[in-house]
Structures are given as structure tokens and as C-alpha cells.
MDTraj code that builds the backbone (N, CA, C; nanometers):
import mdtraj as md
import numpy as np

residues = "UNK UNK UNK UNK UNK UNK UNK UNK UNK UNK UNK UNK UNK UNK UNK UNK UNK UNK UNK UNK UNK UNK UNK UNK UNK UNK UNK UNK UNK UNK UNK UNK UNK UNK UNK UNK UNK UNK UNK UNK UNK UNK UNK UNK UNK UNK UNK UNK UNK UNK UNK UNK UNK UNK UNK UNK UNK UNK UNK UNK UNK UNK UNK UNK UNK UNK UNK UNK UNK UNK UNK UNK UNK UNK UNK UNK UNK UNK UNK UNK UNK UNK UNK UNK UNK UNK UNK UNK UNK UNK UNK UNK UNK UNK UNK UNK UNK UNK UNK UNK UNK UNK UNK UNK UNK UNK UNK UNK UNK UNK UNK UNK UNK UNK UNK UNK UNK UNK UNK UNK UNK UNK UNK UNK UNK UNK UNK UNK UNK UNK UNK UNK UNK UNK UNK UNK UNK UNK UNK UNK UNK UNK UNK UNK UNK UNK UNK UNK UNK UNK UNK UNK UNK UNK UNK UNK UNK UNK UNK UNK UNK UNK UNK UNK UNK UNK UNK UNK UNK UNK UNK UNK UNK UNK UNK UNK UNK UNK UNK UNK UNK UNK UNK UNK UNK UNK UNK UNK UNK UNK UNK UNK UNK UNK UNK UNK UNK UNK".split()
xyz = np.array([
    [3.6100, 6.9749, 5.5965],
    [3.4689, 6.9413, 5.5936],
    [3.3870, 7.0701, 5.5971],
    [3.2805, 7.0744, 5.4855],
    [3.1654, 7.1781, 5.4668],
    [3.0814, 7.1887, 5.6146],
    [3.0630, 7.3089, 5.6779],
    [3.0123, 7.3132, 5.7856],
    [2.8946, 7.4585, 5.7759],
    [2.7768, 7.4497, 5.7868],
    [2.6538, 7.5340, 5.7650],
    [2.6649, 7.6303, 5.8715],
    [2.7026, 7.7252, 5.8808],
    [2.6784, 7.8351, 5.9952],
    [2.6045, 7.9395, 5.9563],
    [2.4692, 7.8802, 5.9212],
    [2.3282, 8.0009, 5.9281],
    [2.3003, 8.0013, 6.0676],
    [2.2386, 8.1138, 6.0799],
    [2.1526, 8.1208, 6.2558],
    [2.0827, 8.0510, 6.2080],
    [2.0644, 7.9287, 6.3115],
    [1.9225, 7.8667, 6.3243],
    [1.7697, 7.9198, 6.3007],
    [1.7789, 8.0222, 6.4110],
    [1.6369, 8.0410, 6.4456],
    [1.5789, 8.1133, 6.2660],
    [1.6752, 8.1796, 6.2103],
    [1.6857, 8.2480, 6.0720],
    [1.6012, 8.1564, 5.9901],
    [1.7133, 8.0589, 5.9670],
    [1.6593, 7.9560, 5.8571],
    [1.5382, 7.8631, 5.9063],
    [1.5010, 7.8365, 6.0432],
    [1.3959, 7.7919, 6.0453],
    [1.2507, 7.9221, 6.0204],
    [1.3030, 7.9785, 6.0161],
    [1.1606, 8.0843, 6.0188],
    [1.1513, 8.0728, 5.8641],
    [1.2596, 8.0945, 5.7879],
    [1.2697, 8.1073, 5.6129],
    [1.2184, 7.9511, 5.5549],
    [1.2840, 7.8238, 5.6461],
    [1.1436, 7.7098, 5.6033],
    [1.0365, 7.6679, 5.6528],
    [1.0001, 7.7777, 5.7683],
    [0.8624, 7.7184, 5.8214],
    [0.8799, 7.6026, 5.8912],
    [0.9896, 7.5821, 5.9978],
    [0.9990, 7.4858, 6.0929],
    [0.9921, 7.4900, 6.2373],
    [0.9096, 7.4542, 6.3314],
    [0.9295, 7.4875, 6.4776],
    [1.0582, 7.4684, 6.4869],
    [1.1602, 7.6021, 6.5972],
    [1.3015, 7.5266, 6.5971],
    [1.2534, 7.4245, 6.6880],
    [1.2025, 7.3684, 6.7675],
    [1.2109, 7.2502, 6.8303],
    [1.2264, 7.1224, 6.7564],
    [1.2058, 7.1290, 6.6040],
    [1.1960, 7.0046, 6.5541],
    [1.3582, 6.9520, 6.5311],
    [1.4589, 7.0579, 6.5577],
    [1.6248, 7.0927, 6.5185],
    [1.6184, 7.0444, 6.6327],
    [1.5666, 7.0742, 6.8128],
    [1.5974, 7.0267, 6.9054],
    [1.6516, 7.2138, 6.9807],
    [1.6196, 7.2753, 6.9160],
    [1.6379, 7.4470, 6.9975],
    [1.5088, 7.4444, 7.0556],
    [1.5317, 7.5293, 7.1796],
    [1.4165, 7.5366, 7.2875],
    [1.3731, 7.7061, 7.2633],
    [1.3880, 7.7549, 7.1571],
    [1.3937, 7.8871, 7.1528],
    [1.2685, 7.9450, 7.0332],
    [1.2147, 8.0445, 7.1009],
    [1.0905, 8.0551, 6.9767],
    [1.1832, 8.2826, 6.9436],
    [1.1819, 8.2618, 6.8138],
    [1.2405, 8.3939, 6.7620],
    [1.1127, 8.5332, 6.7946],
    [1.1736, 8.6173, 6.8566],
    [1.0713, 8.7200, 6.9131],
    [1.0660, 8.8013, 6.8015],
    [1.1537, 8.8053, 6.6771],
    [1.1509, 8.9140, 6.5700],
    [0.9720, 8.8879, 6.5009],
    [0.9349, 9.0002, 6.5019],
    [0.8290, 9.0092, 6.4143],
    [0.8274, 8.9642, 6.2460],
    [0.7744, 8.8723, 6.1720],
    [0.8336, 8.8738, 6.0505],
    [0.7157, 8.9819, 5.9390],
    [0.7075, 9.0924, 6.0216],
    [0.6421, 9.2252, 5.8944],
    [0.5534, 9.1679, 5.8546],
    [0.4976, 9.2975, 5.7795],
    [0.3281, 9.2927, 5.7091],
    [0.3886, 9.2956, 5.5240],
    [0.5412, 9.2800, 5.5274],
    [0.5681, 9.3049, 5.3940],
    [0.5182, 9.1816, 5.2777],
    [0.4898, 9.2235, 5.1434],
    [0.4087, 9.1431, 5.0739],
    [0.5681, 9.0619, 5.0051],
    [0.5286, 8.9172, 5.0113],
    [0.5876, 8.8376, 4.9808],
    [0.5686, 8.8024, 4.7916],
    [0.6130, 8.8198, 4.7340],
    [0.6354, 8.7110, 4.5904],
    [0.5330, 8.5587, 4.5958],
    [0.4760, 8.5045, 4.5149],
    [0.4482, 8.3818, 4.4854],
    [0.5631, 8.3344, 4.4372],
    [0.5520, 8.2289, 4.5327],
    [0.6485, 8.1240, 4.5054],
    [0.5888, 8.0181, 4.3456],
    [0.7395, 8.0036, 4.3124],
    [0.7264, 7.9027, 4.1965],
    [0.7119, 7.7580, 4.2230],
    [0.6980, 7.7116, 4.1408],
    [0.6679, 7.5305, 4.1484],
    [0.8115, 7.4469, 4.2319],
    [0.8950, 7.5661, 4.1473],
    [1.0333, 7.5184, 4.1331],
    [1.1220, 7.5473, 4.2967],
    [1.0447, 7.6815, 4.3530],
    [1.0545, 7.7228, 4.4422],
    [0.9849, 7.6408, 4.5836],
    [0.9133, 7.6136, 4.5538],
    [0.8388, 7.5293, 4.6716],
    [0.9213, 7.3897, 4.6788],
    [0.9834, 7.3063, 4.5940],
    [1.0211, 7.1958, 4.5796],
    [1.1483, 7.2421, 4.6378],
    [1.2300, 7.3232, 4.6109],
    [1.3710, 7.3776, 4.6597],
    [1.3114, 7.3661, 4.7901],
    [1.2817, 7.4589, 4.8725],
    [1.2518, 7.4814, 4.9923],
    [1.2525, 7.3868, 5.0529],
    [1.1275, 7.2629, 5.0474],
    [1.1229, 7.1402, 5.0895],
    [1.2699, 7.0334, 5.0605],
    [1.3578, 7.0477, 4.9772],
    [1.4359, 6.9536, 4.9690],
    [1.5389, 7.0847, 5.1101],
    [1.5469, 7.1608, 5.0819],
    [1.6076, 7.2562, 5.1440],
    [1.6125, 7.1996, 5.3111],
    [1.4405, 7.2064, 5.3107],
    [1.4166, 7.1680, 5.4632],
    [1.4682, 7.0413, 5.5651],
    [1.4789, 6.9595, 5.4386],
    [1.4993, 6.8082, 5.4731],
    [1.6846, 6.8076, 5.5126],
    [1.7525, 6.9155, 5.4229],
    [1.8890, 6.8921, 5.4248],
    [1.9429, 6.9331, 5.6099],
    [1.8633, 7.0862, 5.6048],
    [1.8866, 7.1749, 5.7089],
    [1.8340, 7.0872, 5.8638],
    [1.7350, 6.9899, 5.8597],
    [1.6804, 6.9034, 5.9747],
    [1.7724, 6.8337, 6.0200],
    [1.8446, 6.7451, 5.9281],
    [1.9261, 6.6426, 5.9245],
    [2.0697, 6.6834, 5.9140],
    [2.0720, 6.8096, 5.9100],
    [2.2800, 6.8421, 5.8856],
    [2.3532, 6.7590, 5.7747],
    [2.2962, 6.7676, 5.6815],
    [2.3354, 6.7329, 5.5728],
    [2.3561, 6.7736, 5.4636],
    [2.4792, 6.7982, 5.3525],
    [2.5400, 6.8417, 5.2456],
    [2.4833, 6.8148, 5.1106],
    [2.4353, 6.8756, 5.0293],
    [2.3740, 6.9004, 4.8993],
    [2.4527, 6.7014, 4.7858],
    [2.5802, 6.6790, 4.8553],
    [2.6292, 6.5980, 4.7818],
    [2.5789, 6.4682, 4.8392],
    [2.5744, 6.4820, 4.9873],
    [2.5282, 6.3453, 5.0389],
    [2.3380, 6.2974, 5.0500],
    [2.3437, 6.4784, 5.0163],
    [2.1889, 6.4260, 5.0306],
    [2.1459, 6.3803, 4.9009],
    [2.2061, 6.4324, 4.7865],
    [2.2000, 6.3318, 4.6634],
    [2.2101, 6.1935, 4.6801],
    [2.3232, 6.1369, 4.7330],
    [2.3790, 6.0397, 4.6991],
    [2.2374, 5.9382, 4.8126],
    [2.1908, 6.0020, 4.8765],
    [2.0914, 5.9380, 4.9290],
    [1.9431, 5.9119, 4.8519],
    [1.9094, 6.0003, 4.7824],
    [1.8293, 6.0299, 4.6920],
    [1.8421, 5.9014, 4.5878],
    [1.9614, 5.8473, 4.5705],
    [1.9855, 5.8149, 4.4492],
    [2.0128, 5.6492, 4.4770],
    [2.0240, 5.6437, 4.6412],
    [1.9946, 5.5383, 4.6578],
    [1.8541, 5.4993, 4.6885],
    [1.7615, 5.5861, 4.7791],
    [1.5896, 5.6109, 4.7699],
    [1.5409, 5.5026, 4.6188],
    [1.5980, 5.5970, 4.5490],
    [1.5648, 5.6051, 4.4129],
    [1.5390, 5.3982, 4.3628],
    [1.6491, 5.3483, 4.3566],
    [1.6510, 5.2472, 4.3686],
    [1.6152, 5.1203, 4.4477],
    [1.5876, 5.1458, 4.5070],
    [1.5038, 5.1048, 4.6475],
    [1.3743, 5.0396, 4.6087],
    [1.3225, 4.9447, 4.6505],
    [1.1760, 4.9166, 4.6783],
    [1.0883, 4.9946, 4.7252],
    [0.9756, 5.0627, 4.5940],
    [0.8470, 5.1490, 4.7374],
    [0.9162, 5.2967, 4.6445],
    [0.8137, 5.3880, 4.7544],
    [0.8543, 5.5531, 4.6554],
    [0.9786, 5.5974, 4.7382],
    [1.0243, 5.6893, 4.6194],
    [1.1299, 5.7178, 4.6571],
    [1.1634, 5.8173, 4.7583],
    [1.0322, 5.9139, 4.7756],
    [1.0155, 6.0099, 4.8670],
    [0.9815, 5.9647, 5.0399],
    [0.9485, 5.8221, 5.0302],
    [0.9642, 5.7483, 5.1762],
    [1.0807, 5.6928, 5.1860],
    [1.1591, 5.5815, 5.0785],
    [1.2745, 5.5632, 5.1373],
    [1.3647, 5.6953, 5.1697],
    [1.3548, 5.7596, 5.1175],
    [1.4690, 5.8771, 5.1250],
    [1.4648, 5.9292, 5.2997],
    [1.3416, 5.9450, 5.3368],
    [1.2665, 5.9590, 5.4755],
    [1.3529, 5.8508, 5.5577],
    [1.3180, 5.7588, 5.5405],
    [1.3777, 5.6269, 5.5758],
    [1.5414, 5.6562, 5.6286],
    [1.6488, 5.6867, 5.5026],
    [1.7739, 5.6687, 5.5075],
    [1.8003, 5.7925, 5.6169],
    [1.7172, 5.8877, 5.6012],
    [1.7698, 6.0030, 5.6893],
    [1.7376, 5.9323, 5.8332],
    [1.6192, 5.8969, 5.8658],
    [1.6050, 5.8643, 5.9635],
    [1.6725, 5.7715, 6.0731],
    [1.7316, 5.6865, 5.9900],
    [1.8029, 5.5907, 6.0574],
    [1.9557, 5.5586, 6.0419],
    [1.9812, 5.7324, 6.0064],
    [2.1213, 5.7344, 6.0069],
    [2.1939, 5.7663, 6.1809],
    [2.2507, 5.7109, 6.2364],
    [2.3307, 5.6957, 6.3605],
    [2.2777, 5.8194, 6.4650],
    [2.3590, 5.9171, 6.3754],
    [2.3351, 6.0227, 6.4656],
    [2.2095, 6.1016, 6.4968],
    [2.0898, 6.0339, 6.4037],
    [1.9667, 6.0424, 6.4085],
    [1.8951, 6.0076, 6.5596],
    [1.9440, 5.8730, 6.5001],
    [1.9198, 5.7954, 6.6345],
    [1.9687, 5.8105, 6.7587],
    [2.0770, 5.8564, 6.7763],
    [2.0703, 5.9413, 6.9094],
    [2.0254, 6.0405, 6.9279],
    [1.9954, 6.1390, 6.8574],
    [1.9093, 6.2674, 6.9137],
    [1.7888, 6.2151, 6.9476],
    [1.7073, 6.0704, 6.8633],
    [1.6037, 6.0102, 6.8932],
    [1.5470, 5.9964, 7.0541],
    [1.6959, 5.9200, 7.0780],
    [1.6941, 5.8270, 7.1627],
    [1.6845, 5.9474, 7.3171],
    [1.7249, 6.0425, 7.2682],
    [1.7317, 6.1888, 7.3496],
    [1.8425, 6.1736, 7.4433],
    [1.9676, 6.1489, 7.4046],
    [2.0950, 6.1620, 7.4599],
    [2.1763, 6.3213, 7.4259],
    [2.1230, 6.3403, 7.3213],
    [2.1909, 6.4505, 7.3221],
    [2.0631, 6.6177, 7.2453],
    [2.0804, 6.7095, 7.2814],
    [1.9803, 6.7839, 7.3048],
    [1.9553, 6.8651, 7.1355],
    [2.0970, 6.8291, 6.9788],
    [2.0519, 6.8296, 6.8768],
    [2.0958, 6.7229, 6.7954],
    [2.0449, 6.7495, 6.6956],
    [2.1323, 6.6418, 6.5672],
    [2.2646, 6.6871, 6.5876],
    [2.3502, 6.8267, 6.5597],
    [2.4434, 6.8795, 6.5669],
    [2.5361, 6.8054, 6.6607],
    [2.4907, 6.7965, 6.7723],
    [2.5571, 6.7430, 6.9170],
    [2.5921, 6.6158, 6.9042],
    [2.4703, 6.5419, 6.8277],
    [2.4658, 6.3795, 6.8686],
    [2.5383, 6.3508, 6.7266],
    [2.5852, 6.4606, 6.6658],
    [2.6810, 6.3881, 6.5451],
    [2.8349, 6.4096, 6.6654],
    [2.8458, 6.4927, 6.6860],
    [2.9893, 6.5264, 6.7577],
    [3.0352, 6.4240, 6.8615],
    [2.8763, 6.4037, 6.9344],
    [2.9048, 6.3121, 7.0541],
    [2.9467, 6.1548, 6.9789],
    [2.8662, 6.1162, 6.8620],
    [2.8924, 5.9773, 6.7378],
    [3.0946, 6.0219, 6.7330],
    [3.0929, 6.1009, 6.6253],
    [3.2381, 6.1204, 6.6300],
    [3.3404, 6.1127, 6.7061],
    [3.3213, 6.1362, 6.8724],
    [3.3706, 6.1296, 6.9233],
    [3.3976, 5.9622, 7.0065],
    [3.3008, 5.8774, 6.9774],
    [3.3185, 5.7704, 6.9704],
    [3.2282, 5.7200, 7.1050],
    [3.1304, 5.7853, 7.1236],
    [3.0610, 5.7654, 7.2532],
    [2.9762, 5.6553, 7.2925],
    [2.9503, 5.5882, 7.1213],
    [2.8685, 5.5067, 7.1032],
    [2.8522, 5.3919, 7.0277],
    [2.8051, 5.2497, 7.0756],
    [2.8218, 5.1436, 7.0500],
    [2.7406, 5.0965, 6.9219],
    [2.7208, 5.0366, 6.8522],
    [2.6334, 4.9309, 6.7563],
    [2.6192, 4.8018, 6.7754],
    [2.5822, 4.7192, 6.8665],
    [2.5543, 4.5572, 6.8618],
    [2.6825, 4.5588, 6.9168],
    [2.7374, 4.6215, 7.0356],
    [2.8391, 4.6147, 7.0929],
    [2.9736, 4.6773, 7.0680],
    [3.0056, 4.7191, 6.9392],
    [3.1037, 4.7804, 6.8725],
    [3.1062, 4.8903, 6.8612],
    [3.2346, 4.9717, 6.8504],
    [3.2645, 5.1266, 6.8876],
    [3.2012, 5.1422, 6.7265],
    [3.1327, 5.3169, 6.6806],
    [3.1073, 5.3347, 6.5870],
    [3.0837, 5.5020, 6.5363],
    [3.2060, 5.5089, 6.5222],
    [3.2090, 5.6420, 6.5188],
    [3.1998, 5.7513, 6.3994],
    [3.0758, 5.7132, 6.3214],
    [3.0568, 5.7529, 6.1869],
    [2.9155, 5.8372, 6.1989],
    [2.8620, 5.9550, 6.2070],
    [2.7353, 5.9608, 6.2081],
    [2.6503, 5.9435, 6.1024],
    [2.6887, 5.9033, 6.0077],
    [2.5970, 5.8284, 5.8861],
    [2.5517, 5.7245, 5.8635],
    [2.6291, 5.6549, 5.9586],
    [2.5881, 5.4600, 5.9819],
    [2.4956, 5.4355, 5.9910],
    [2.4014, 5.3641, 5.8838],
    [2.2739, 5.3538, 5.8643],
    [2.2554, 5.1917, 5.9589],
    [2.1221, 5.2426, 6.0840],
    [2.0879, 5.1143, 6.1216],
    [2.0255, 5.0312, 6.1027],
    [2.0402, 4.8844, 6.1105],
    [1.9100, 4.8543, 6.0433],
    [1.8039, 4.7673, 6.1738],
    [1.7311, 4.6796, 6.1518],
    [1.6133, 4.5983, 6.2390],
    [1.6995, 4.5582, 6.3071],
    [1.6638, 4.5473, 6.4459],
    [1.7316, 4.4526, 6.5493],
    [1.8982, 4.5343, 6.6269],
    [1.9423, 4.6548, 6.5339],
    [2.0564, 4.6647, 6.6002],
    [2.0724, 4.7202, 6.7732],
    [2.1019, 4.7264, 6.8271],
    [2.0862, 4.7847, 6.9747],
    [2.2100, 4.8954, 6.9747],
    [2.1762, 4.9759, 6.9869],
    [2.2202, 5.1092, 6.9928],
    [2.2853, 5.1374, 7.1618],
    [2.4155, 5.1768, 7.2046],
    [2.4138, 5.1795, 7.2984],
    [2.5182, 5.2974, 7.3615],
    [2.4918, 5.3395, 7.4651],
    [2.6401, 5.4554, 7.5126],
    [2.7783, 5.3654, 7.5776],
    [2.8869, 5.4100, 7.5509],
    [2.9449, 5.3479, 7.5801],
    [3.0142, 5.3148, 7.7558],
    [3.0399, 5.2054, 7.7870],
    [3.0568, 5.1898, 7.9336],
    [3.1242, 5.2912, 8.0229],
    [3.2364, 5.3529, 7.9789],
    [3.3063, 5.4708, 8.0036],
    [3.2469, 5.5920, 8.0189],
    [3.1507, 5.6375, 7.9340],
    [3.0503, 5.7290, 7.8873],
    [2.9417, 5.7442, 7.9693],
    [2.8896, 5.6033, 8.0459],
    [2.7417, 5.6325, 8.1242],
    [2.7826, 5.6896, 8.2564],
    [2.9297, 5.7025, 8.3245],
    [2.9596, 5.7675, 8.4222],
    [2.9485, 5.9022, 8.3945],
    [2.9221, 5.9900, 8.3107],
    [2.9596, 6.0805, 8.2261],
    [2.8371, 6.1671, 8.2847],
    [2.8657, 6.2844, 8.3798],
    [2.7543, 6.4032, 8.3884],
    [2.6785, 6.4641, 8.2916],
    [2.7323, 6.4687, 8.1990],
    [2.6472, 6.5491, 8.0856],
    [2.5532, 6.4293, 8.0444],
    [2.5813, 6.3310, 8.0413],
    [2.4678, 6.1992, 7.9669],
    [2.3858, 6.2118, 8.0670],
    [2.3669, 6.1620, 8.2037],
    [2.2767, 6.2314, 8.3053],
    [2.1719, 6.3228, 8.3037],
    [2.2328, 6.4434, 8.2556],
    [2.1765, 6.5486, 8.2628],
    [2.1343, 6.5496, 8.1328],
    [2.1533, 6.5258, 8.0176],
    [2.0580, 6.5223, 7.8957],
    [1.9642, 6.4689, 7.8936],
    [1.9633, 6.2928, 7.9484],
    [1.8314, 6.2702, 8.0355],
    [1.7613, 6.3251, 8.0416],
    [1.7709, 6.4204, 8.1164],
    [1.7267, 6.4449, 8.2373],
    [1.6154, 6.5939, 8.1512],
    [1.6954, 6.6660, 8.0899],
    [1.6569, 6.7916, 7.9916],
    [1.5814, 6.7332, 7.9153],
    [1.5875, 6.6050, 7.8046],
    [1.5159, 6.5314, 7.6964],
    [1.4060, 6.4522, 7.7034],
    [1.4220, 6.4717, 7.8893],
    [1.2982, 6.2998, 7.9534],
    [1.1547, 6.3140, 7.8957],
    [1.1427, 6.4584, 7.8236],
    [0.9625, 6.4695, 7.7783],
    [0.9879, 6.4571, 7.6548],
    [1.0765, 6.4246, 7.5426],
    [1.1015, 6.4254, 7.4586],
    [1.0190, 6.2799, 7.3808],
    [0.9839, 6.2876, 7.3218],
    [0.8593, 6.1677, 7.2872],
    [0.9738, 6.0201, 7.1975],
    [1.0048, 5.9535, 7.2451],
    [1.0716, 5.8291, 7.1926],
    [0.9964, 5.8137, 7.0951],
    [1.0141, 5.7950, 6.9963],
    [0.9653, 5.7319, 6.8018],
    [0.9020, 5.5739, 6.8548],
    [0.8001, 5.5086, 6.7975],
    [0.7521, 5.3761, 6.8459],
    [0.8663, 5.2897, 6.7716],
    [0.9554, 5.3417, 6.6555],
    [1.0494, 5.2235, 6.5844],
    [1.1811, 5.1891, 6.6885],
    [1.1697, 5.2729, 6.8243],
    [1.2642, 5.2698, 6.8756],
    [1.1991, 5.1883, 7.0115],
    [1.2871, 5.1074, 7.0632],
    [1.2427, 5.0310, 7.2074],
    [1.3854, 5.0811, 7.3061],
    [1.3145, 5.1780, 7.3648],
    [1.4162, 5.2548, 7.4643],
    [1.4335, 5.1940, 7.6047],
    [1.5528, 5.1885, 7.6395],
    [1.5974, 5.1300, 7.7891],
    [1.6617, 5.2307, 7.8134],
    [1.5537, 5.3605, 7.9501],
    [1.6838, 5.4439, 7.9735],
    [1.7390, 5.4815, 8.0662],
    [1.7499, 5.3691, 8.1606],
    [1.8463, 5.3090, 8.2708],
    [1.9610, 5.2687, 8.1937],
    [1.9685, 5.2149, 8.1216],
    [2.0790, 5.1776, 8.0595],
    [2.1321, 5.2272, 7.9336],
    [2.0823, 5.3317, 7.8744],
    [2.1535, 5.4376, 7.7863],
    [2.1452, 5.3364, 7.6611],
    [2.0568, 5.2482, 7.6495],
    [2.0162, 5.1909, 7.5224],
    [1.8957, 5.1961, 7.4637],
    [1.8887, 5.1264, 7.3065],
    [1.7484, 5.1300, 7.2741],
    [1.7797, 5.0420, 7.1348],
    [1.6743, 4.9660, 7.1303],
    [1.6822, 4.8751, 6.9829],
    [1.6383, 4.8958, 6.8419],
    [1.5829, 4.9133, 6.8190],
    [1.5810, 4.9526, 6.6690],
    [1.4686, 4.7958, 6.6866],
    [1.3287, 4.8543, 6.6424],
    [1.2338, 4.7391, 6.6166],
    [1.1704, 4.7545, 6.5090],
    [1.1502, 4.8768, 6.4147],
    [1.1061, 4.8549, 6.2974],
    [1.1836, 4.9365, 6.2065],
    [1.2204, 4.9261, 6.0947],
    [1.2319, 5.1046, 6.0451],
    [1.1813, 5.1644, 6.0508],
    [1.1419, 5.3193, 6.0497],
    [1.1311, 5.4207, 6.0338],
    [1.0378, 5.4797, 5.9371],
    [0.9044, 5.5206, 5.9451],
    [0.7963, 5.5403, 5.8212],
    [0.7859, 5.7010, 5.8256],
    [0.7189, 5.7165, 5.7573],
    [0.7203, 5.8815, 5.7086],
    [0.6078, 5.9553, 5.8144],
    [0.5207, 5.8560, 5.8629],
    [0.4207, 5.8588, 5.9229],
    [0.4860, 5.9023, 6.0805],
    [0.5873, 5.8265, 6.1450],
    [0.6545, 5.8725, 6.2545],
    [0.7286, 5.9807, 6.2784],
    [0.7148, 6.0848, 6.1578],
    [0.7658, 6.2104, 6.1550],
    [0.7241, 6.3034, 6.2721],
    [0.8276, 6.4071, 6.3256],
    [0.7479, 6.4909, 6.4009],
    [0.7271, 6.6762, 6.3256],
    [0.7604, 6.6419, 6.2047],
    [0.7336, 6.7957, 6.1544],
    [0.6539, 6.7070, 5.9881],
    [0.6073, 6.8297, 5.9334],
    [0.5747, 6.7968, 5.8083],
    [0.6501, 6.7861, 5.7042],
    [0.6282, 6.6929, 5.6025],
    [0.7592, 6.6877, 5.4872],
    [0.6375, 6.6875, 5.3996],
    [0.7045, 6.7012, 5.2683],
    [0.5924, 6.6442, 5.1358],
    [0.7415, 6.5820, 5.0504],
    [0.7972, 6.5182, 5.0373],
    [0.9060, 6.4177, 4.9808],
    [0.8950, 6.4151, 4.8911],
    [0.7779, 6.3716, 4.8217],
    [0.7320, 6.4141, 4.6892],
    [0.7919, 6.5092, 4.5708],
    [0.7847, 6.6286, 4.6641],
    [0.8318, 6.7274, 4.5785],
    [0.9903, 6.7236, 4.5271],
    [1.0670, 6.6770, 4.6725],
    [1.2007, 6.6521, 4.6358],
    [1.2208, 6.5461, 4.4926],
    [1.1814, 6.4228, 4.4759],
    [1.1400, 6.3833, 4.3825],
    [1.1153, 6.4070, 4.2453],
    [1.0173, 6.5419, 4.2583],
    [1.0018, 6.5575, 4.1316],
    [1.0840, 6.7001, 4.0937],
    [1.1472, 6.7511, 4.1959],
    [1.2974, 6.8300, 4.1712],
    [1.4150, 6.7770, 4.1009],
    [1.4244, 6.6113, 4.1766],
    [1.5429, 6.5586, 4.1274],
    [1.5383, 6.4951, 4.0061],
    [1.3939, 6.4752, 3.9817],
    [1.3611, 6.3967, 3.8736],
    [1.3630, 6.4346, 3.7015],
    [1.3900, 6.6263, 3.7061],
    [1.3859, 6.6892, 3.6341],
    [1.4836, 6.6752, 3.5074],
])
top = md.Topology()
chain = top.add_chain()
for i, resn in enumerate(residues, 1):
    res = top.add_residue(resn, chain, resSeq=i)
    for name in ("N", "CA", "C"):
        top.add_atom(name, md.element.get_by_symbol(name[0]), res)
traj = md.Trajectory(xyz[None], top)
């Protein structure tokens, strides 16, 4: 499996992302110079932004197609469903839910099988959820110090309104999907769109 090992703090400065939106608590002290930058191309700005969307979400140039391409087909624009599929892919939803402190983590902690779907083990972090599912840690798991203490690190972490969080009990439901509007960084989707559309 393809695995991204840029420095973080790097590539968020190169797309213009708070690292907090990755879930890093770290702001980069490097100065970024008085040096004169290039105008960016049409073609260049649209890269970047599809760029941004891949690097948020830990996701591979092939799958983020294959998401695109389901967007694409979809009811509505394609630059919100696409928003949509990322959003309410598994391991999304636990960094959501603030169990674990990145996407990175809360895919490992998914893999590792930590976590339930409507009661069932589900150990895929791509498992797209849909209305109504209840998301949950598993019984074995809530004895677990580190779940505690992520709590505990994440408790100011702002819960999404599509999510109905119980977090006494290491659950949360899924009450609407996911709109572009409940974002916590800026996207323009759009552009990805008219990248892929070329």
C-alpha cells in the first residue's frame, strides 16, 4: 500500500491549510521569505485544490478518482457530492467524532478494528456511512486509556451538526449527510471538476 510521507507542516504551508484542519496542533515557525513567487496558472490553481482535498483526507490519486467518478454520477453537482463521499467515509467520521487526534490515526485505529457500524465490527476506513447509522467504539476498546485521553485532548474540538454525539458512550449517529457548508477549511470543488472534466 502507497503511503504519503511529506512533512506535514511542509505541504500544508505549500496548500494554504491551517495544520489544525489535518488535526496537528503545531503552527511552522519557518519564515516563508520575501521571495517573488510565479503566477499561478488556471491549471495550477485547480491542481492545488484537488491536491488539497487528497492531502486532508489521506487519500490516493486512484481512489480519489474513483470517487470523483462516482460524484460525477450522482444527483446535484459534482463538486458537493464529491465533498459528501469524502466526508462520510468511516475514518472521517471518527476523527469527527474526536476519538482520535488525526485522519491518519483514526484510519489505523478503523483498521485495527476498534470500531462498530449499527453494531458490527468494521474495519475498512473507506466505509461510506449513510443516515441513521450509529457509529460506535468497540466494548473492549472503551476500557482503553488512550480513548479516554483523546477525549479528553479533542473535548474542544467542535462536533459537525450531521453528527449526534454521545460521549459517555463513545458513540454518535449520523443524522444528516454531510454539506459542503459544514466544512471547517475552505474548498472551491469546482475547480476539481473542471480539472477532471478536461
Amino acid at each position: 500500500m502507497a503511503v504519503n510521507r511529506d512533512p506535514i507542516l511542509k505541504r500544508c504551508r505549500y496548500l494554504g491549510i491551517d495544520p489544525s484542519v489535518v488535526g496537528i496542533d503545531k503552527k511552522s515557525t519557518r519564515n516563508p521569505g520575501n521571495g517573488q513567487r510565479k503566477k499561478v496558472s488556471e491549471y495550477g490553481t485547480q491542481l492545488k485544490e484537488k491536491q488539497k482535498l487528497k492531502f486532508i483526507y489521506g487519500v490516493l490519486e486512484k481512489q480519489f478518482y474513483h470517487y470523483y467518478e462516482i460524484a460525477a454520477k450522482m444527483e446535484g453537482q459534482a463538486g458537493s457530492n464529491l465533498i459528501v463521499l469524502l466526508e462520510s467515509r468511516l475514518d472521517n467520521v471518527v476523527y469527527r467524532m474526536g476519538l482520535a487526534s488525526t485522519r491518519r490515526e483514526s484510519r489505523q485505529l478503523v483498521n485495527h478494528g476498534h470500531f462498530l457500524v449499527n453494531g458490527k465490527k468494521v474495519n475498512i476506513p473507506s466505509y461510506r456511512v449513510k443516515v441513521g447509522d450509529v457509529i460506535s467504539l468497540r466494548d473492549k476498546s472503551k476500557s482503553s486509556k488512550k480513548f479516554k485521553e483523546e477525549m479528553e485532548v479533542t473535548k474542544s474540538r467542535v462536533i459537525p451538526s450531521w453528527l449526534d454525539e454521545n460521549r459517555d458512550e463513545f458513540k454518535a449517529t449520523v443524522t444528516r449527510m454531510p454539506t459542503v457548508e459544514d466544512l471547517d477549511y475552505p474548498v472551491e470543488a469546482h475547480l476539481i471538476v473542471e480539472l477532471y472534466s478536461k
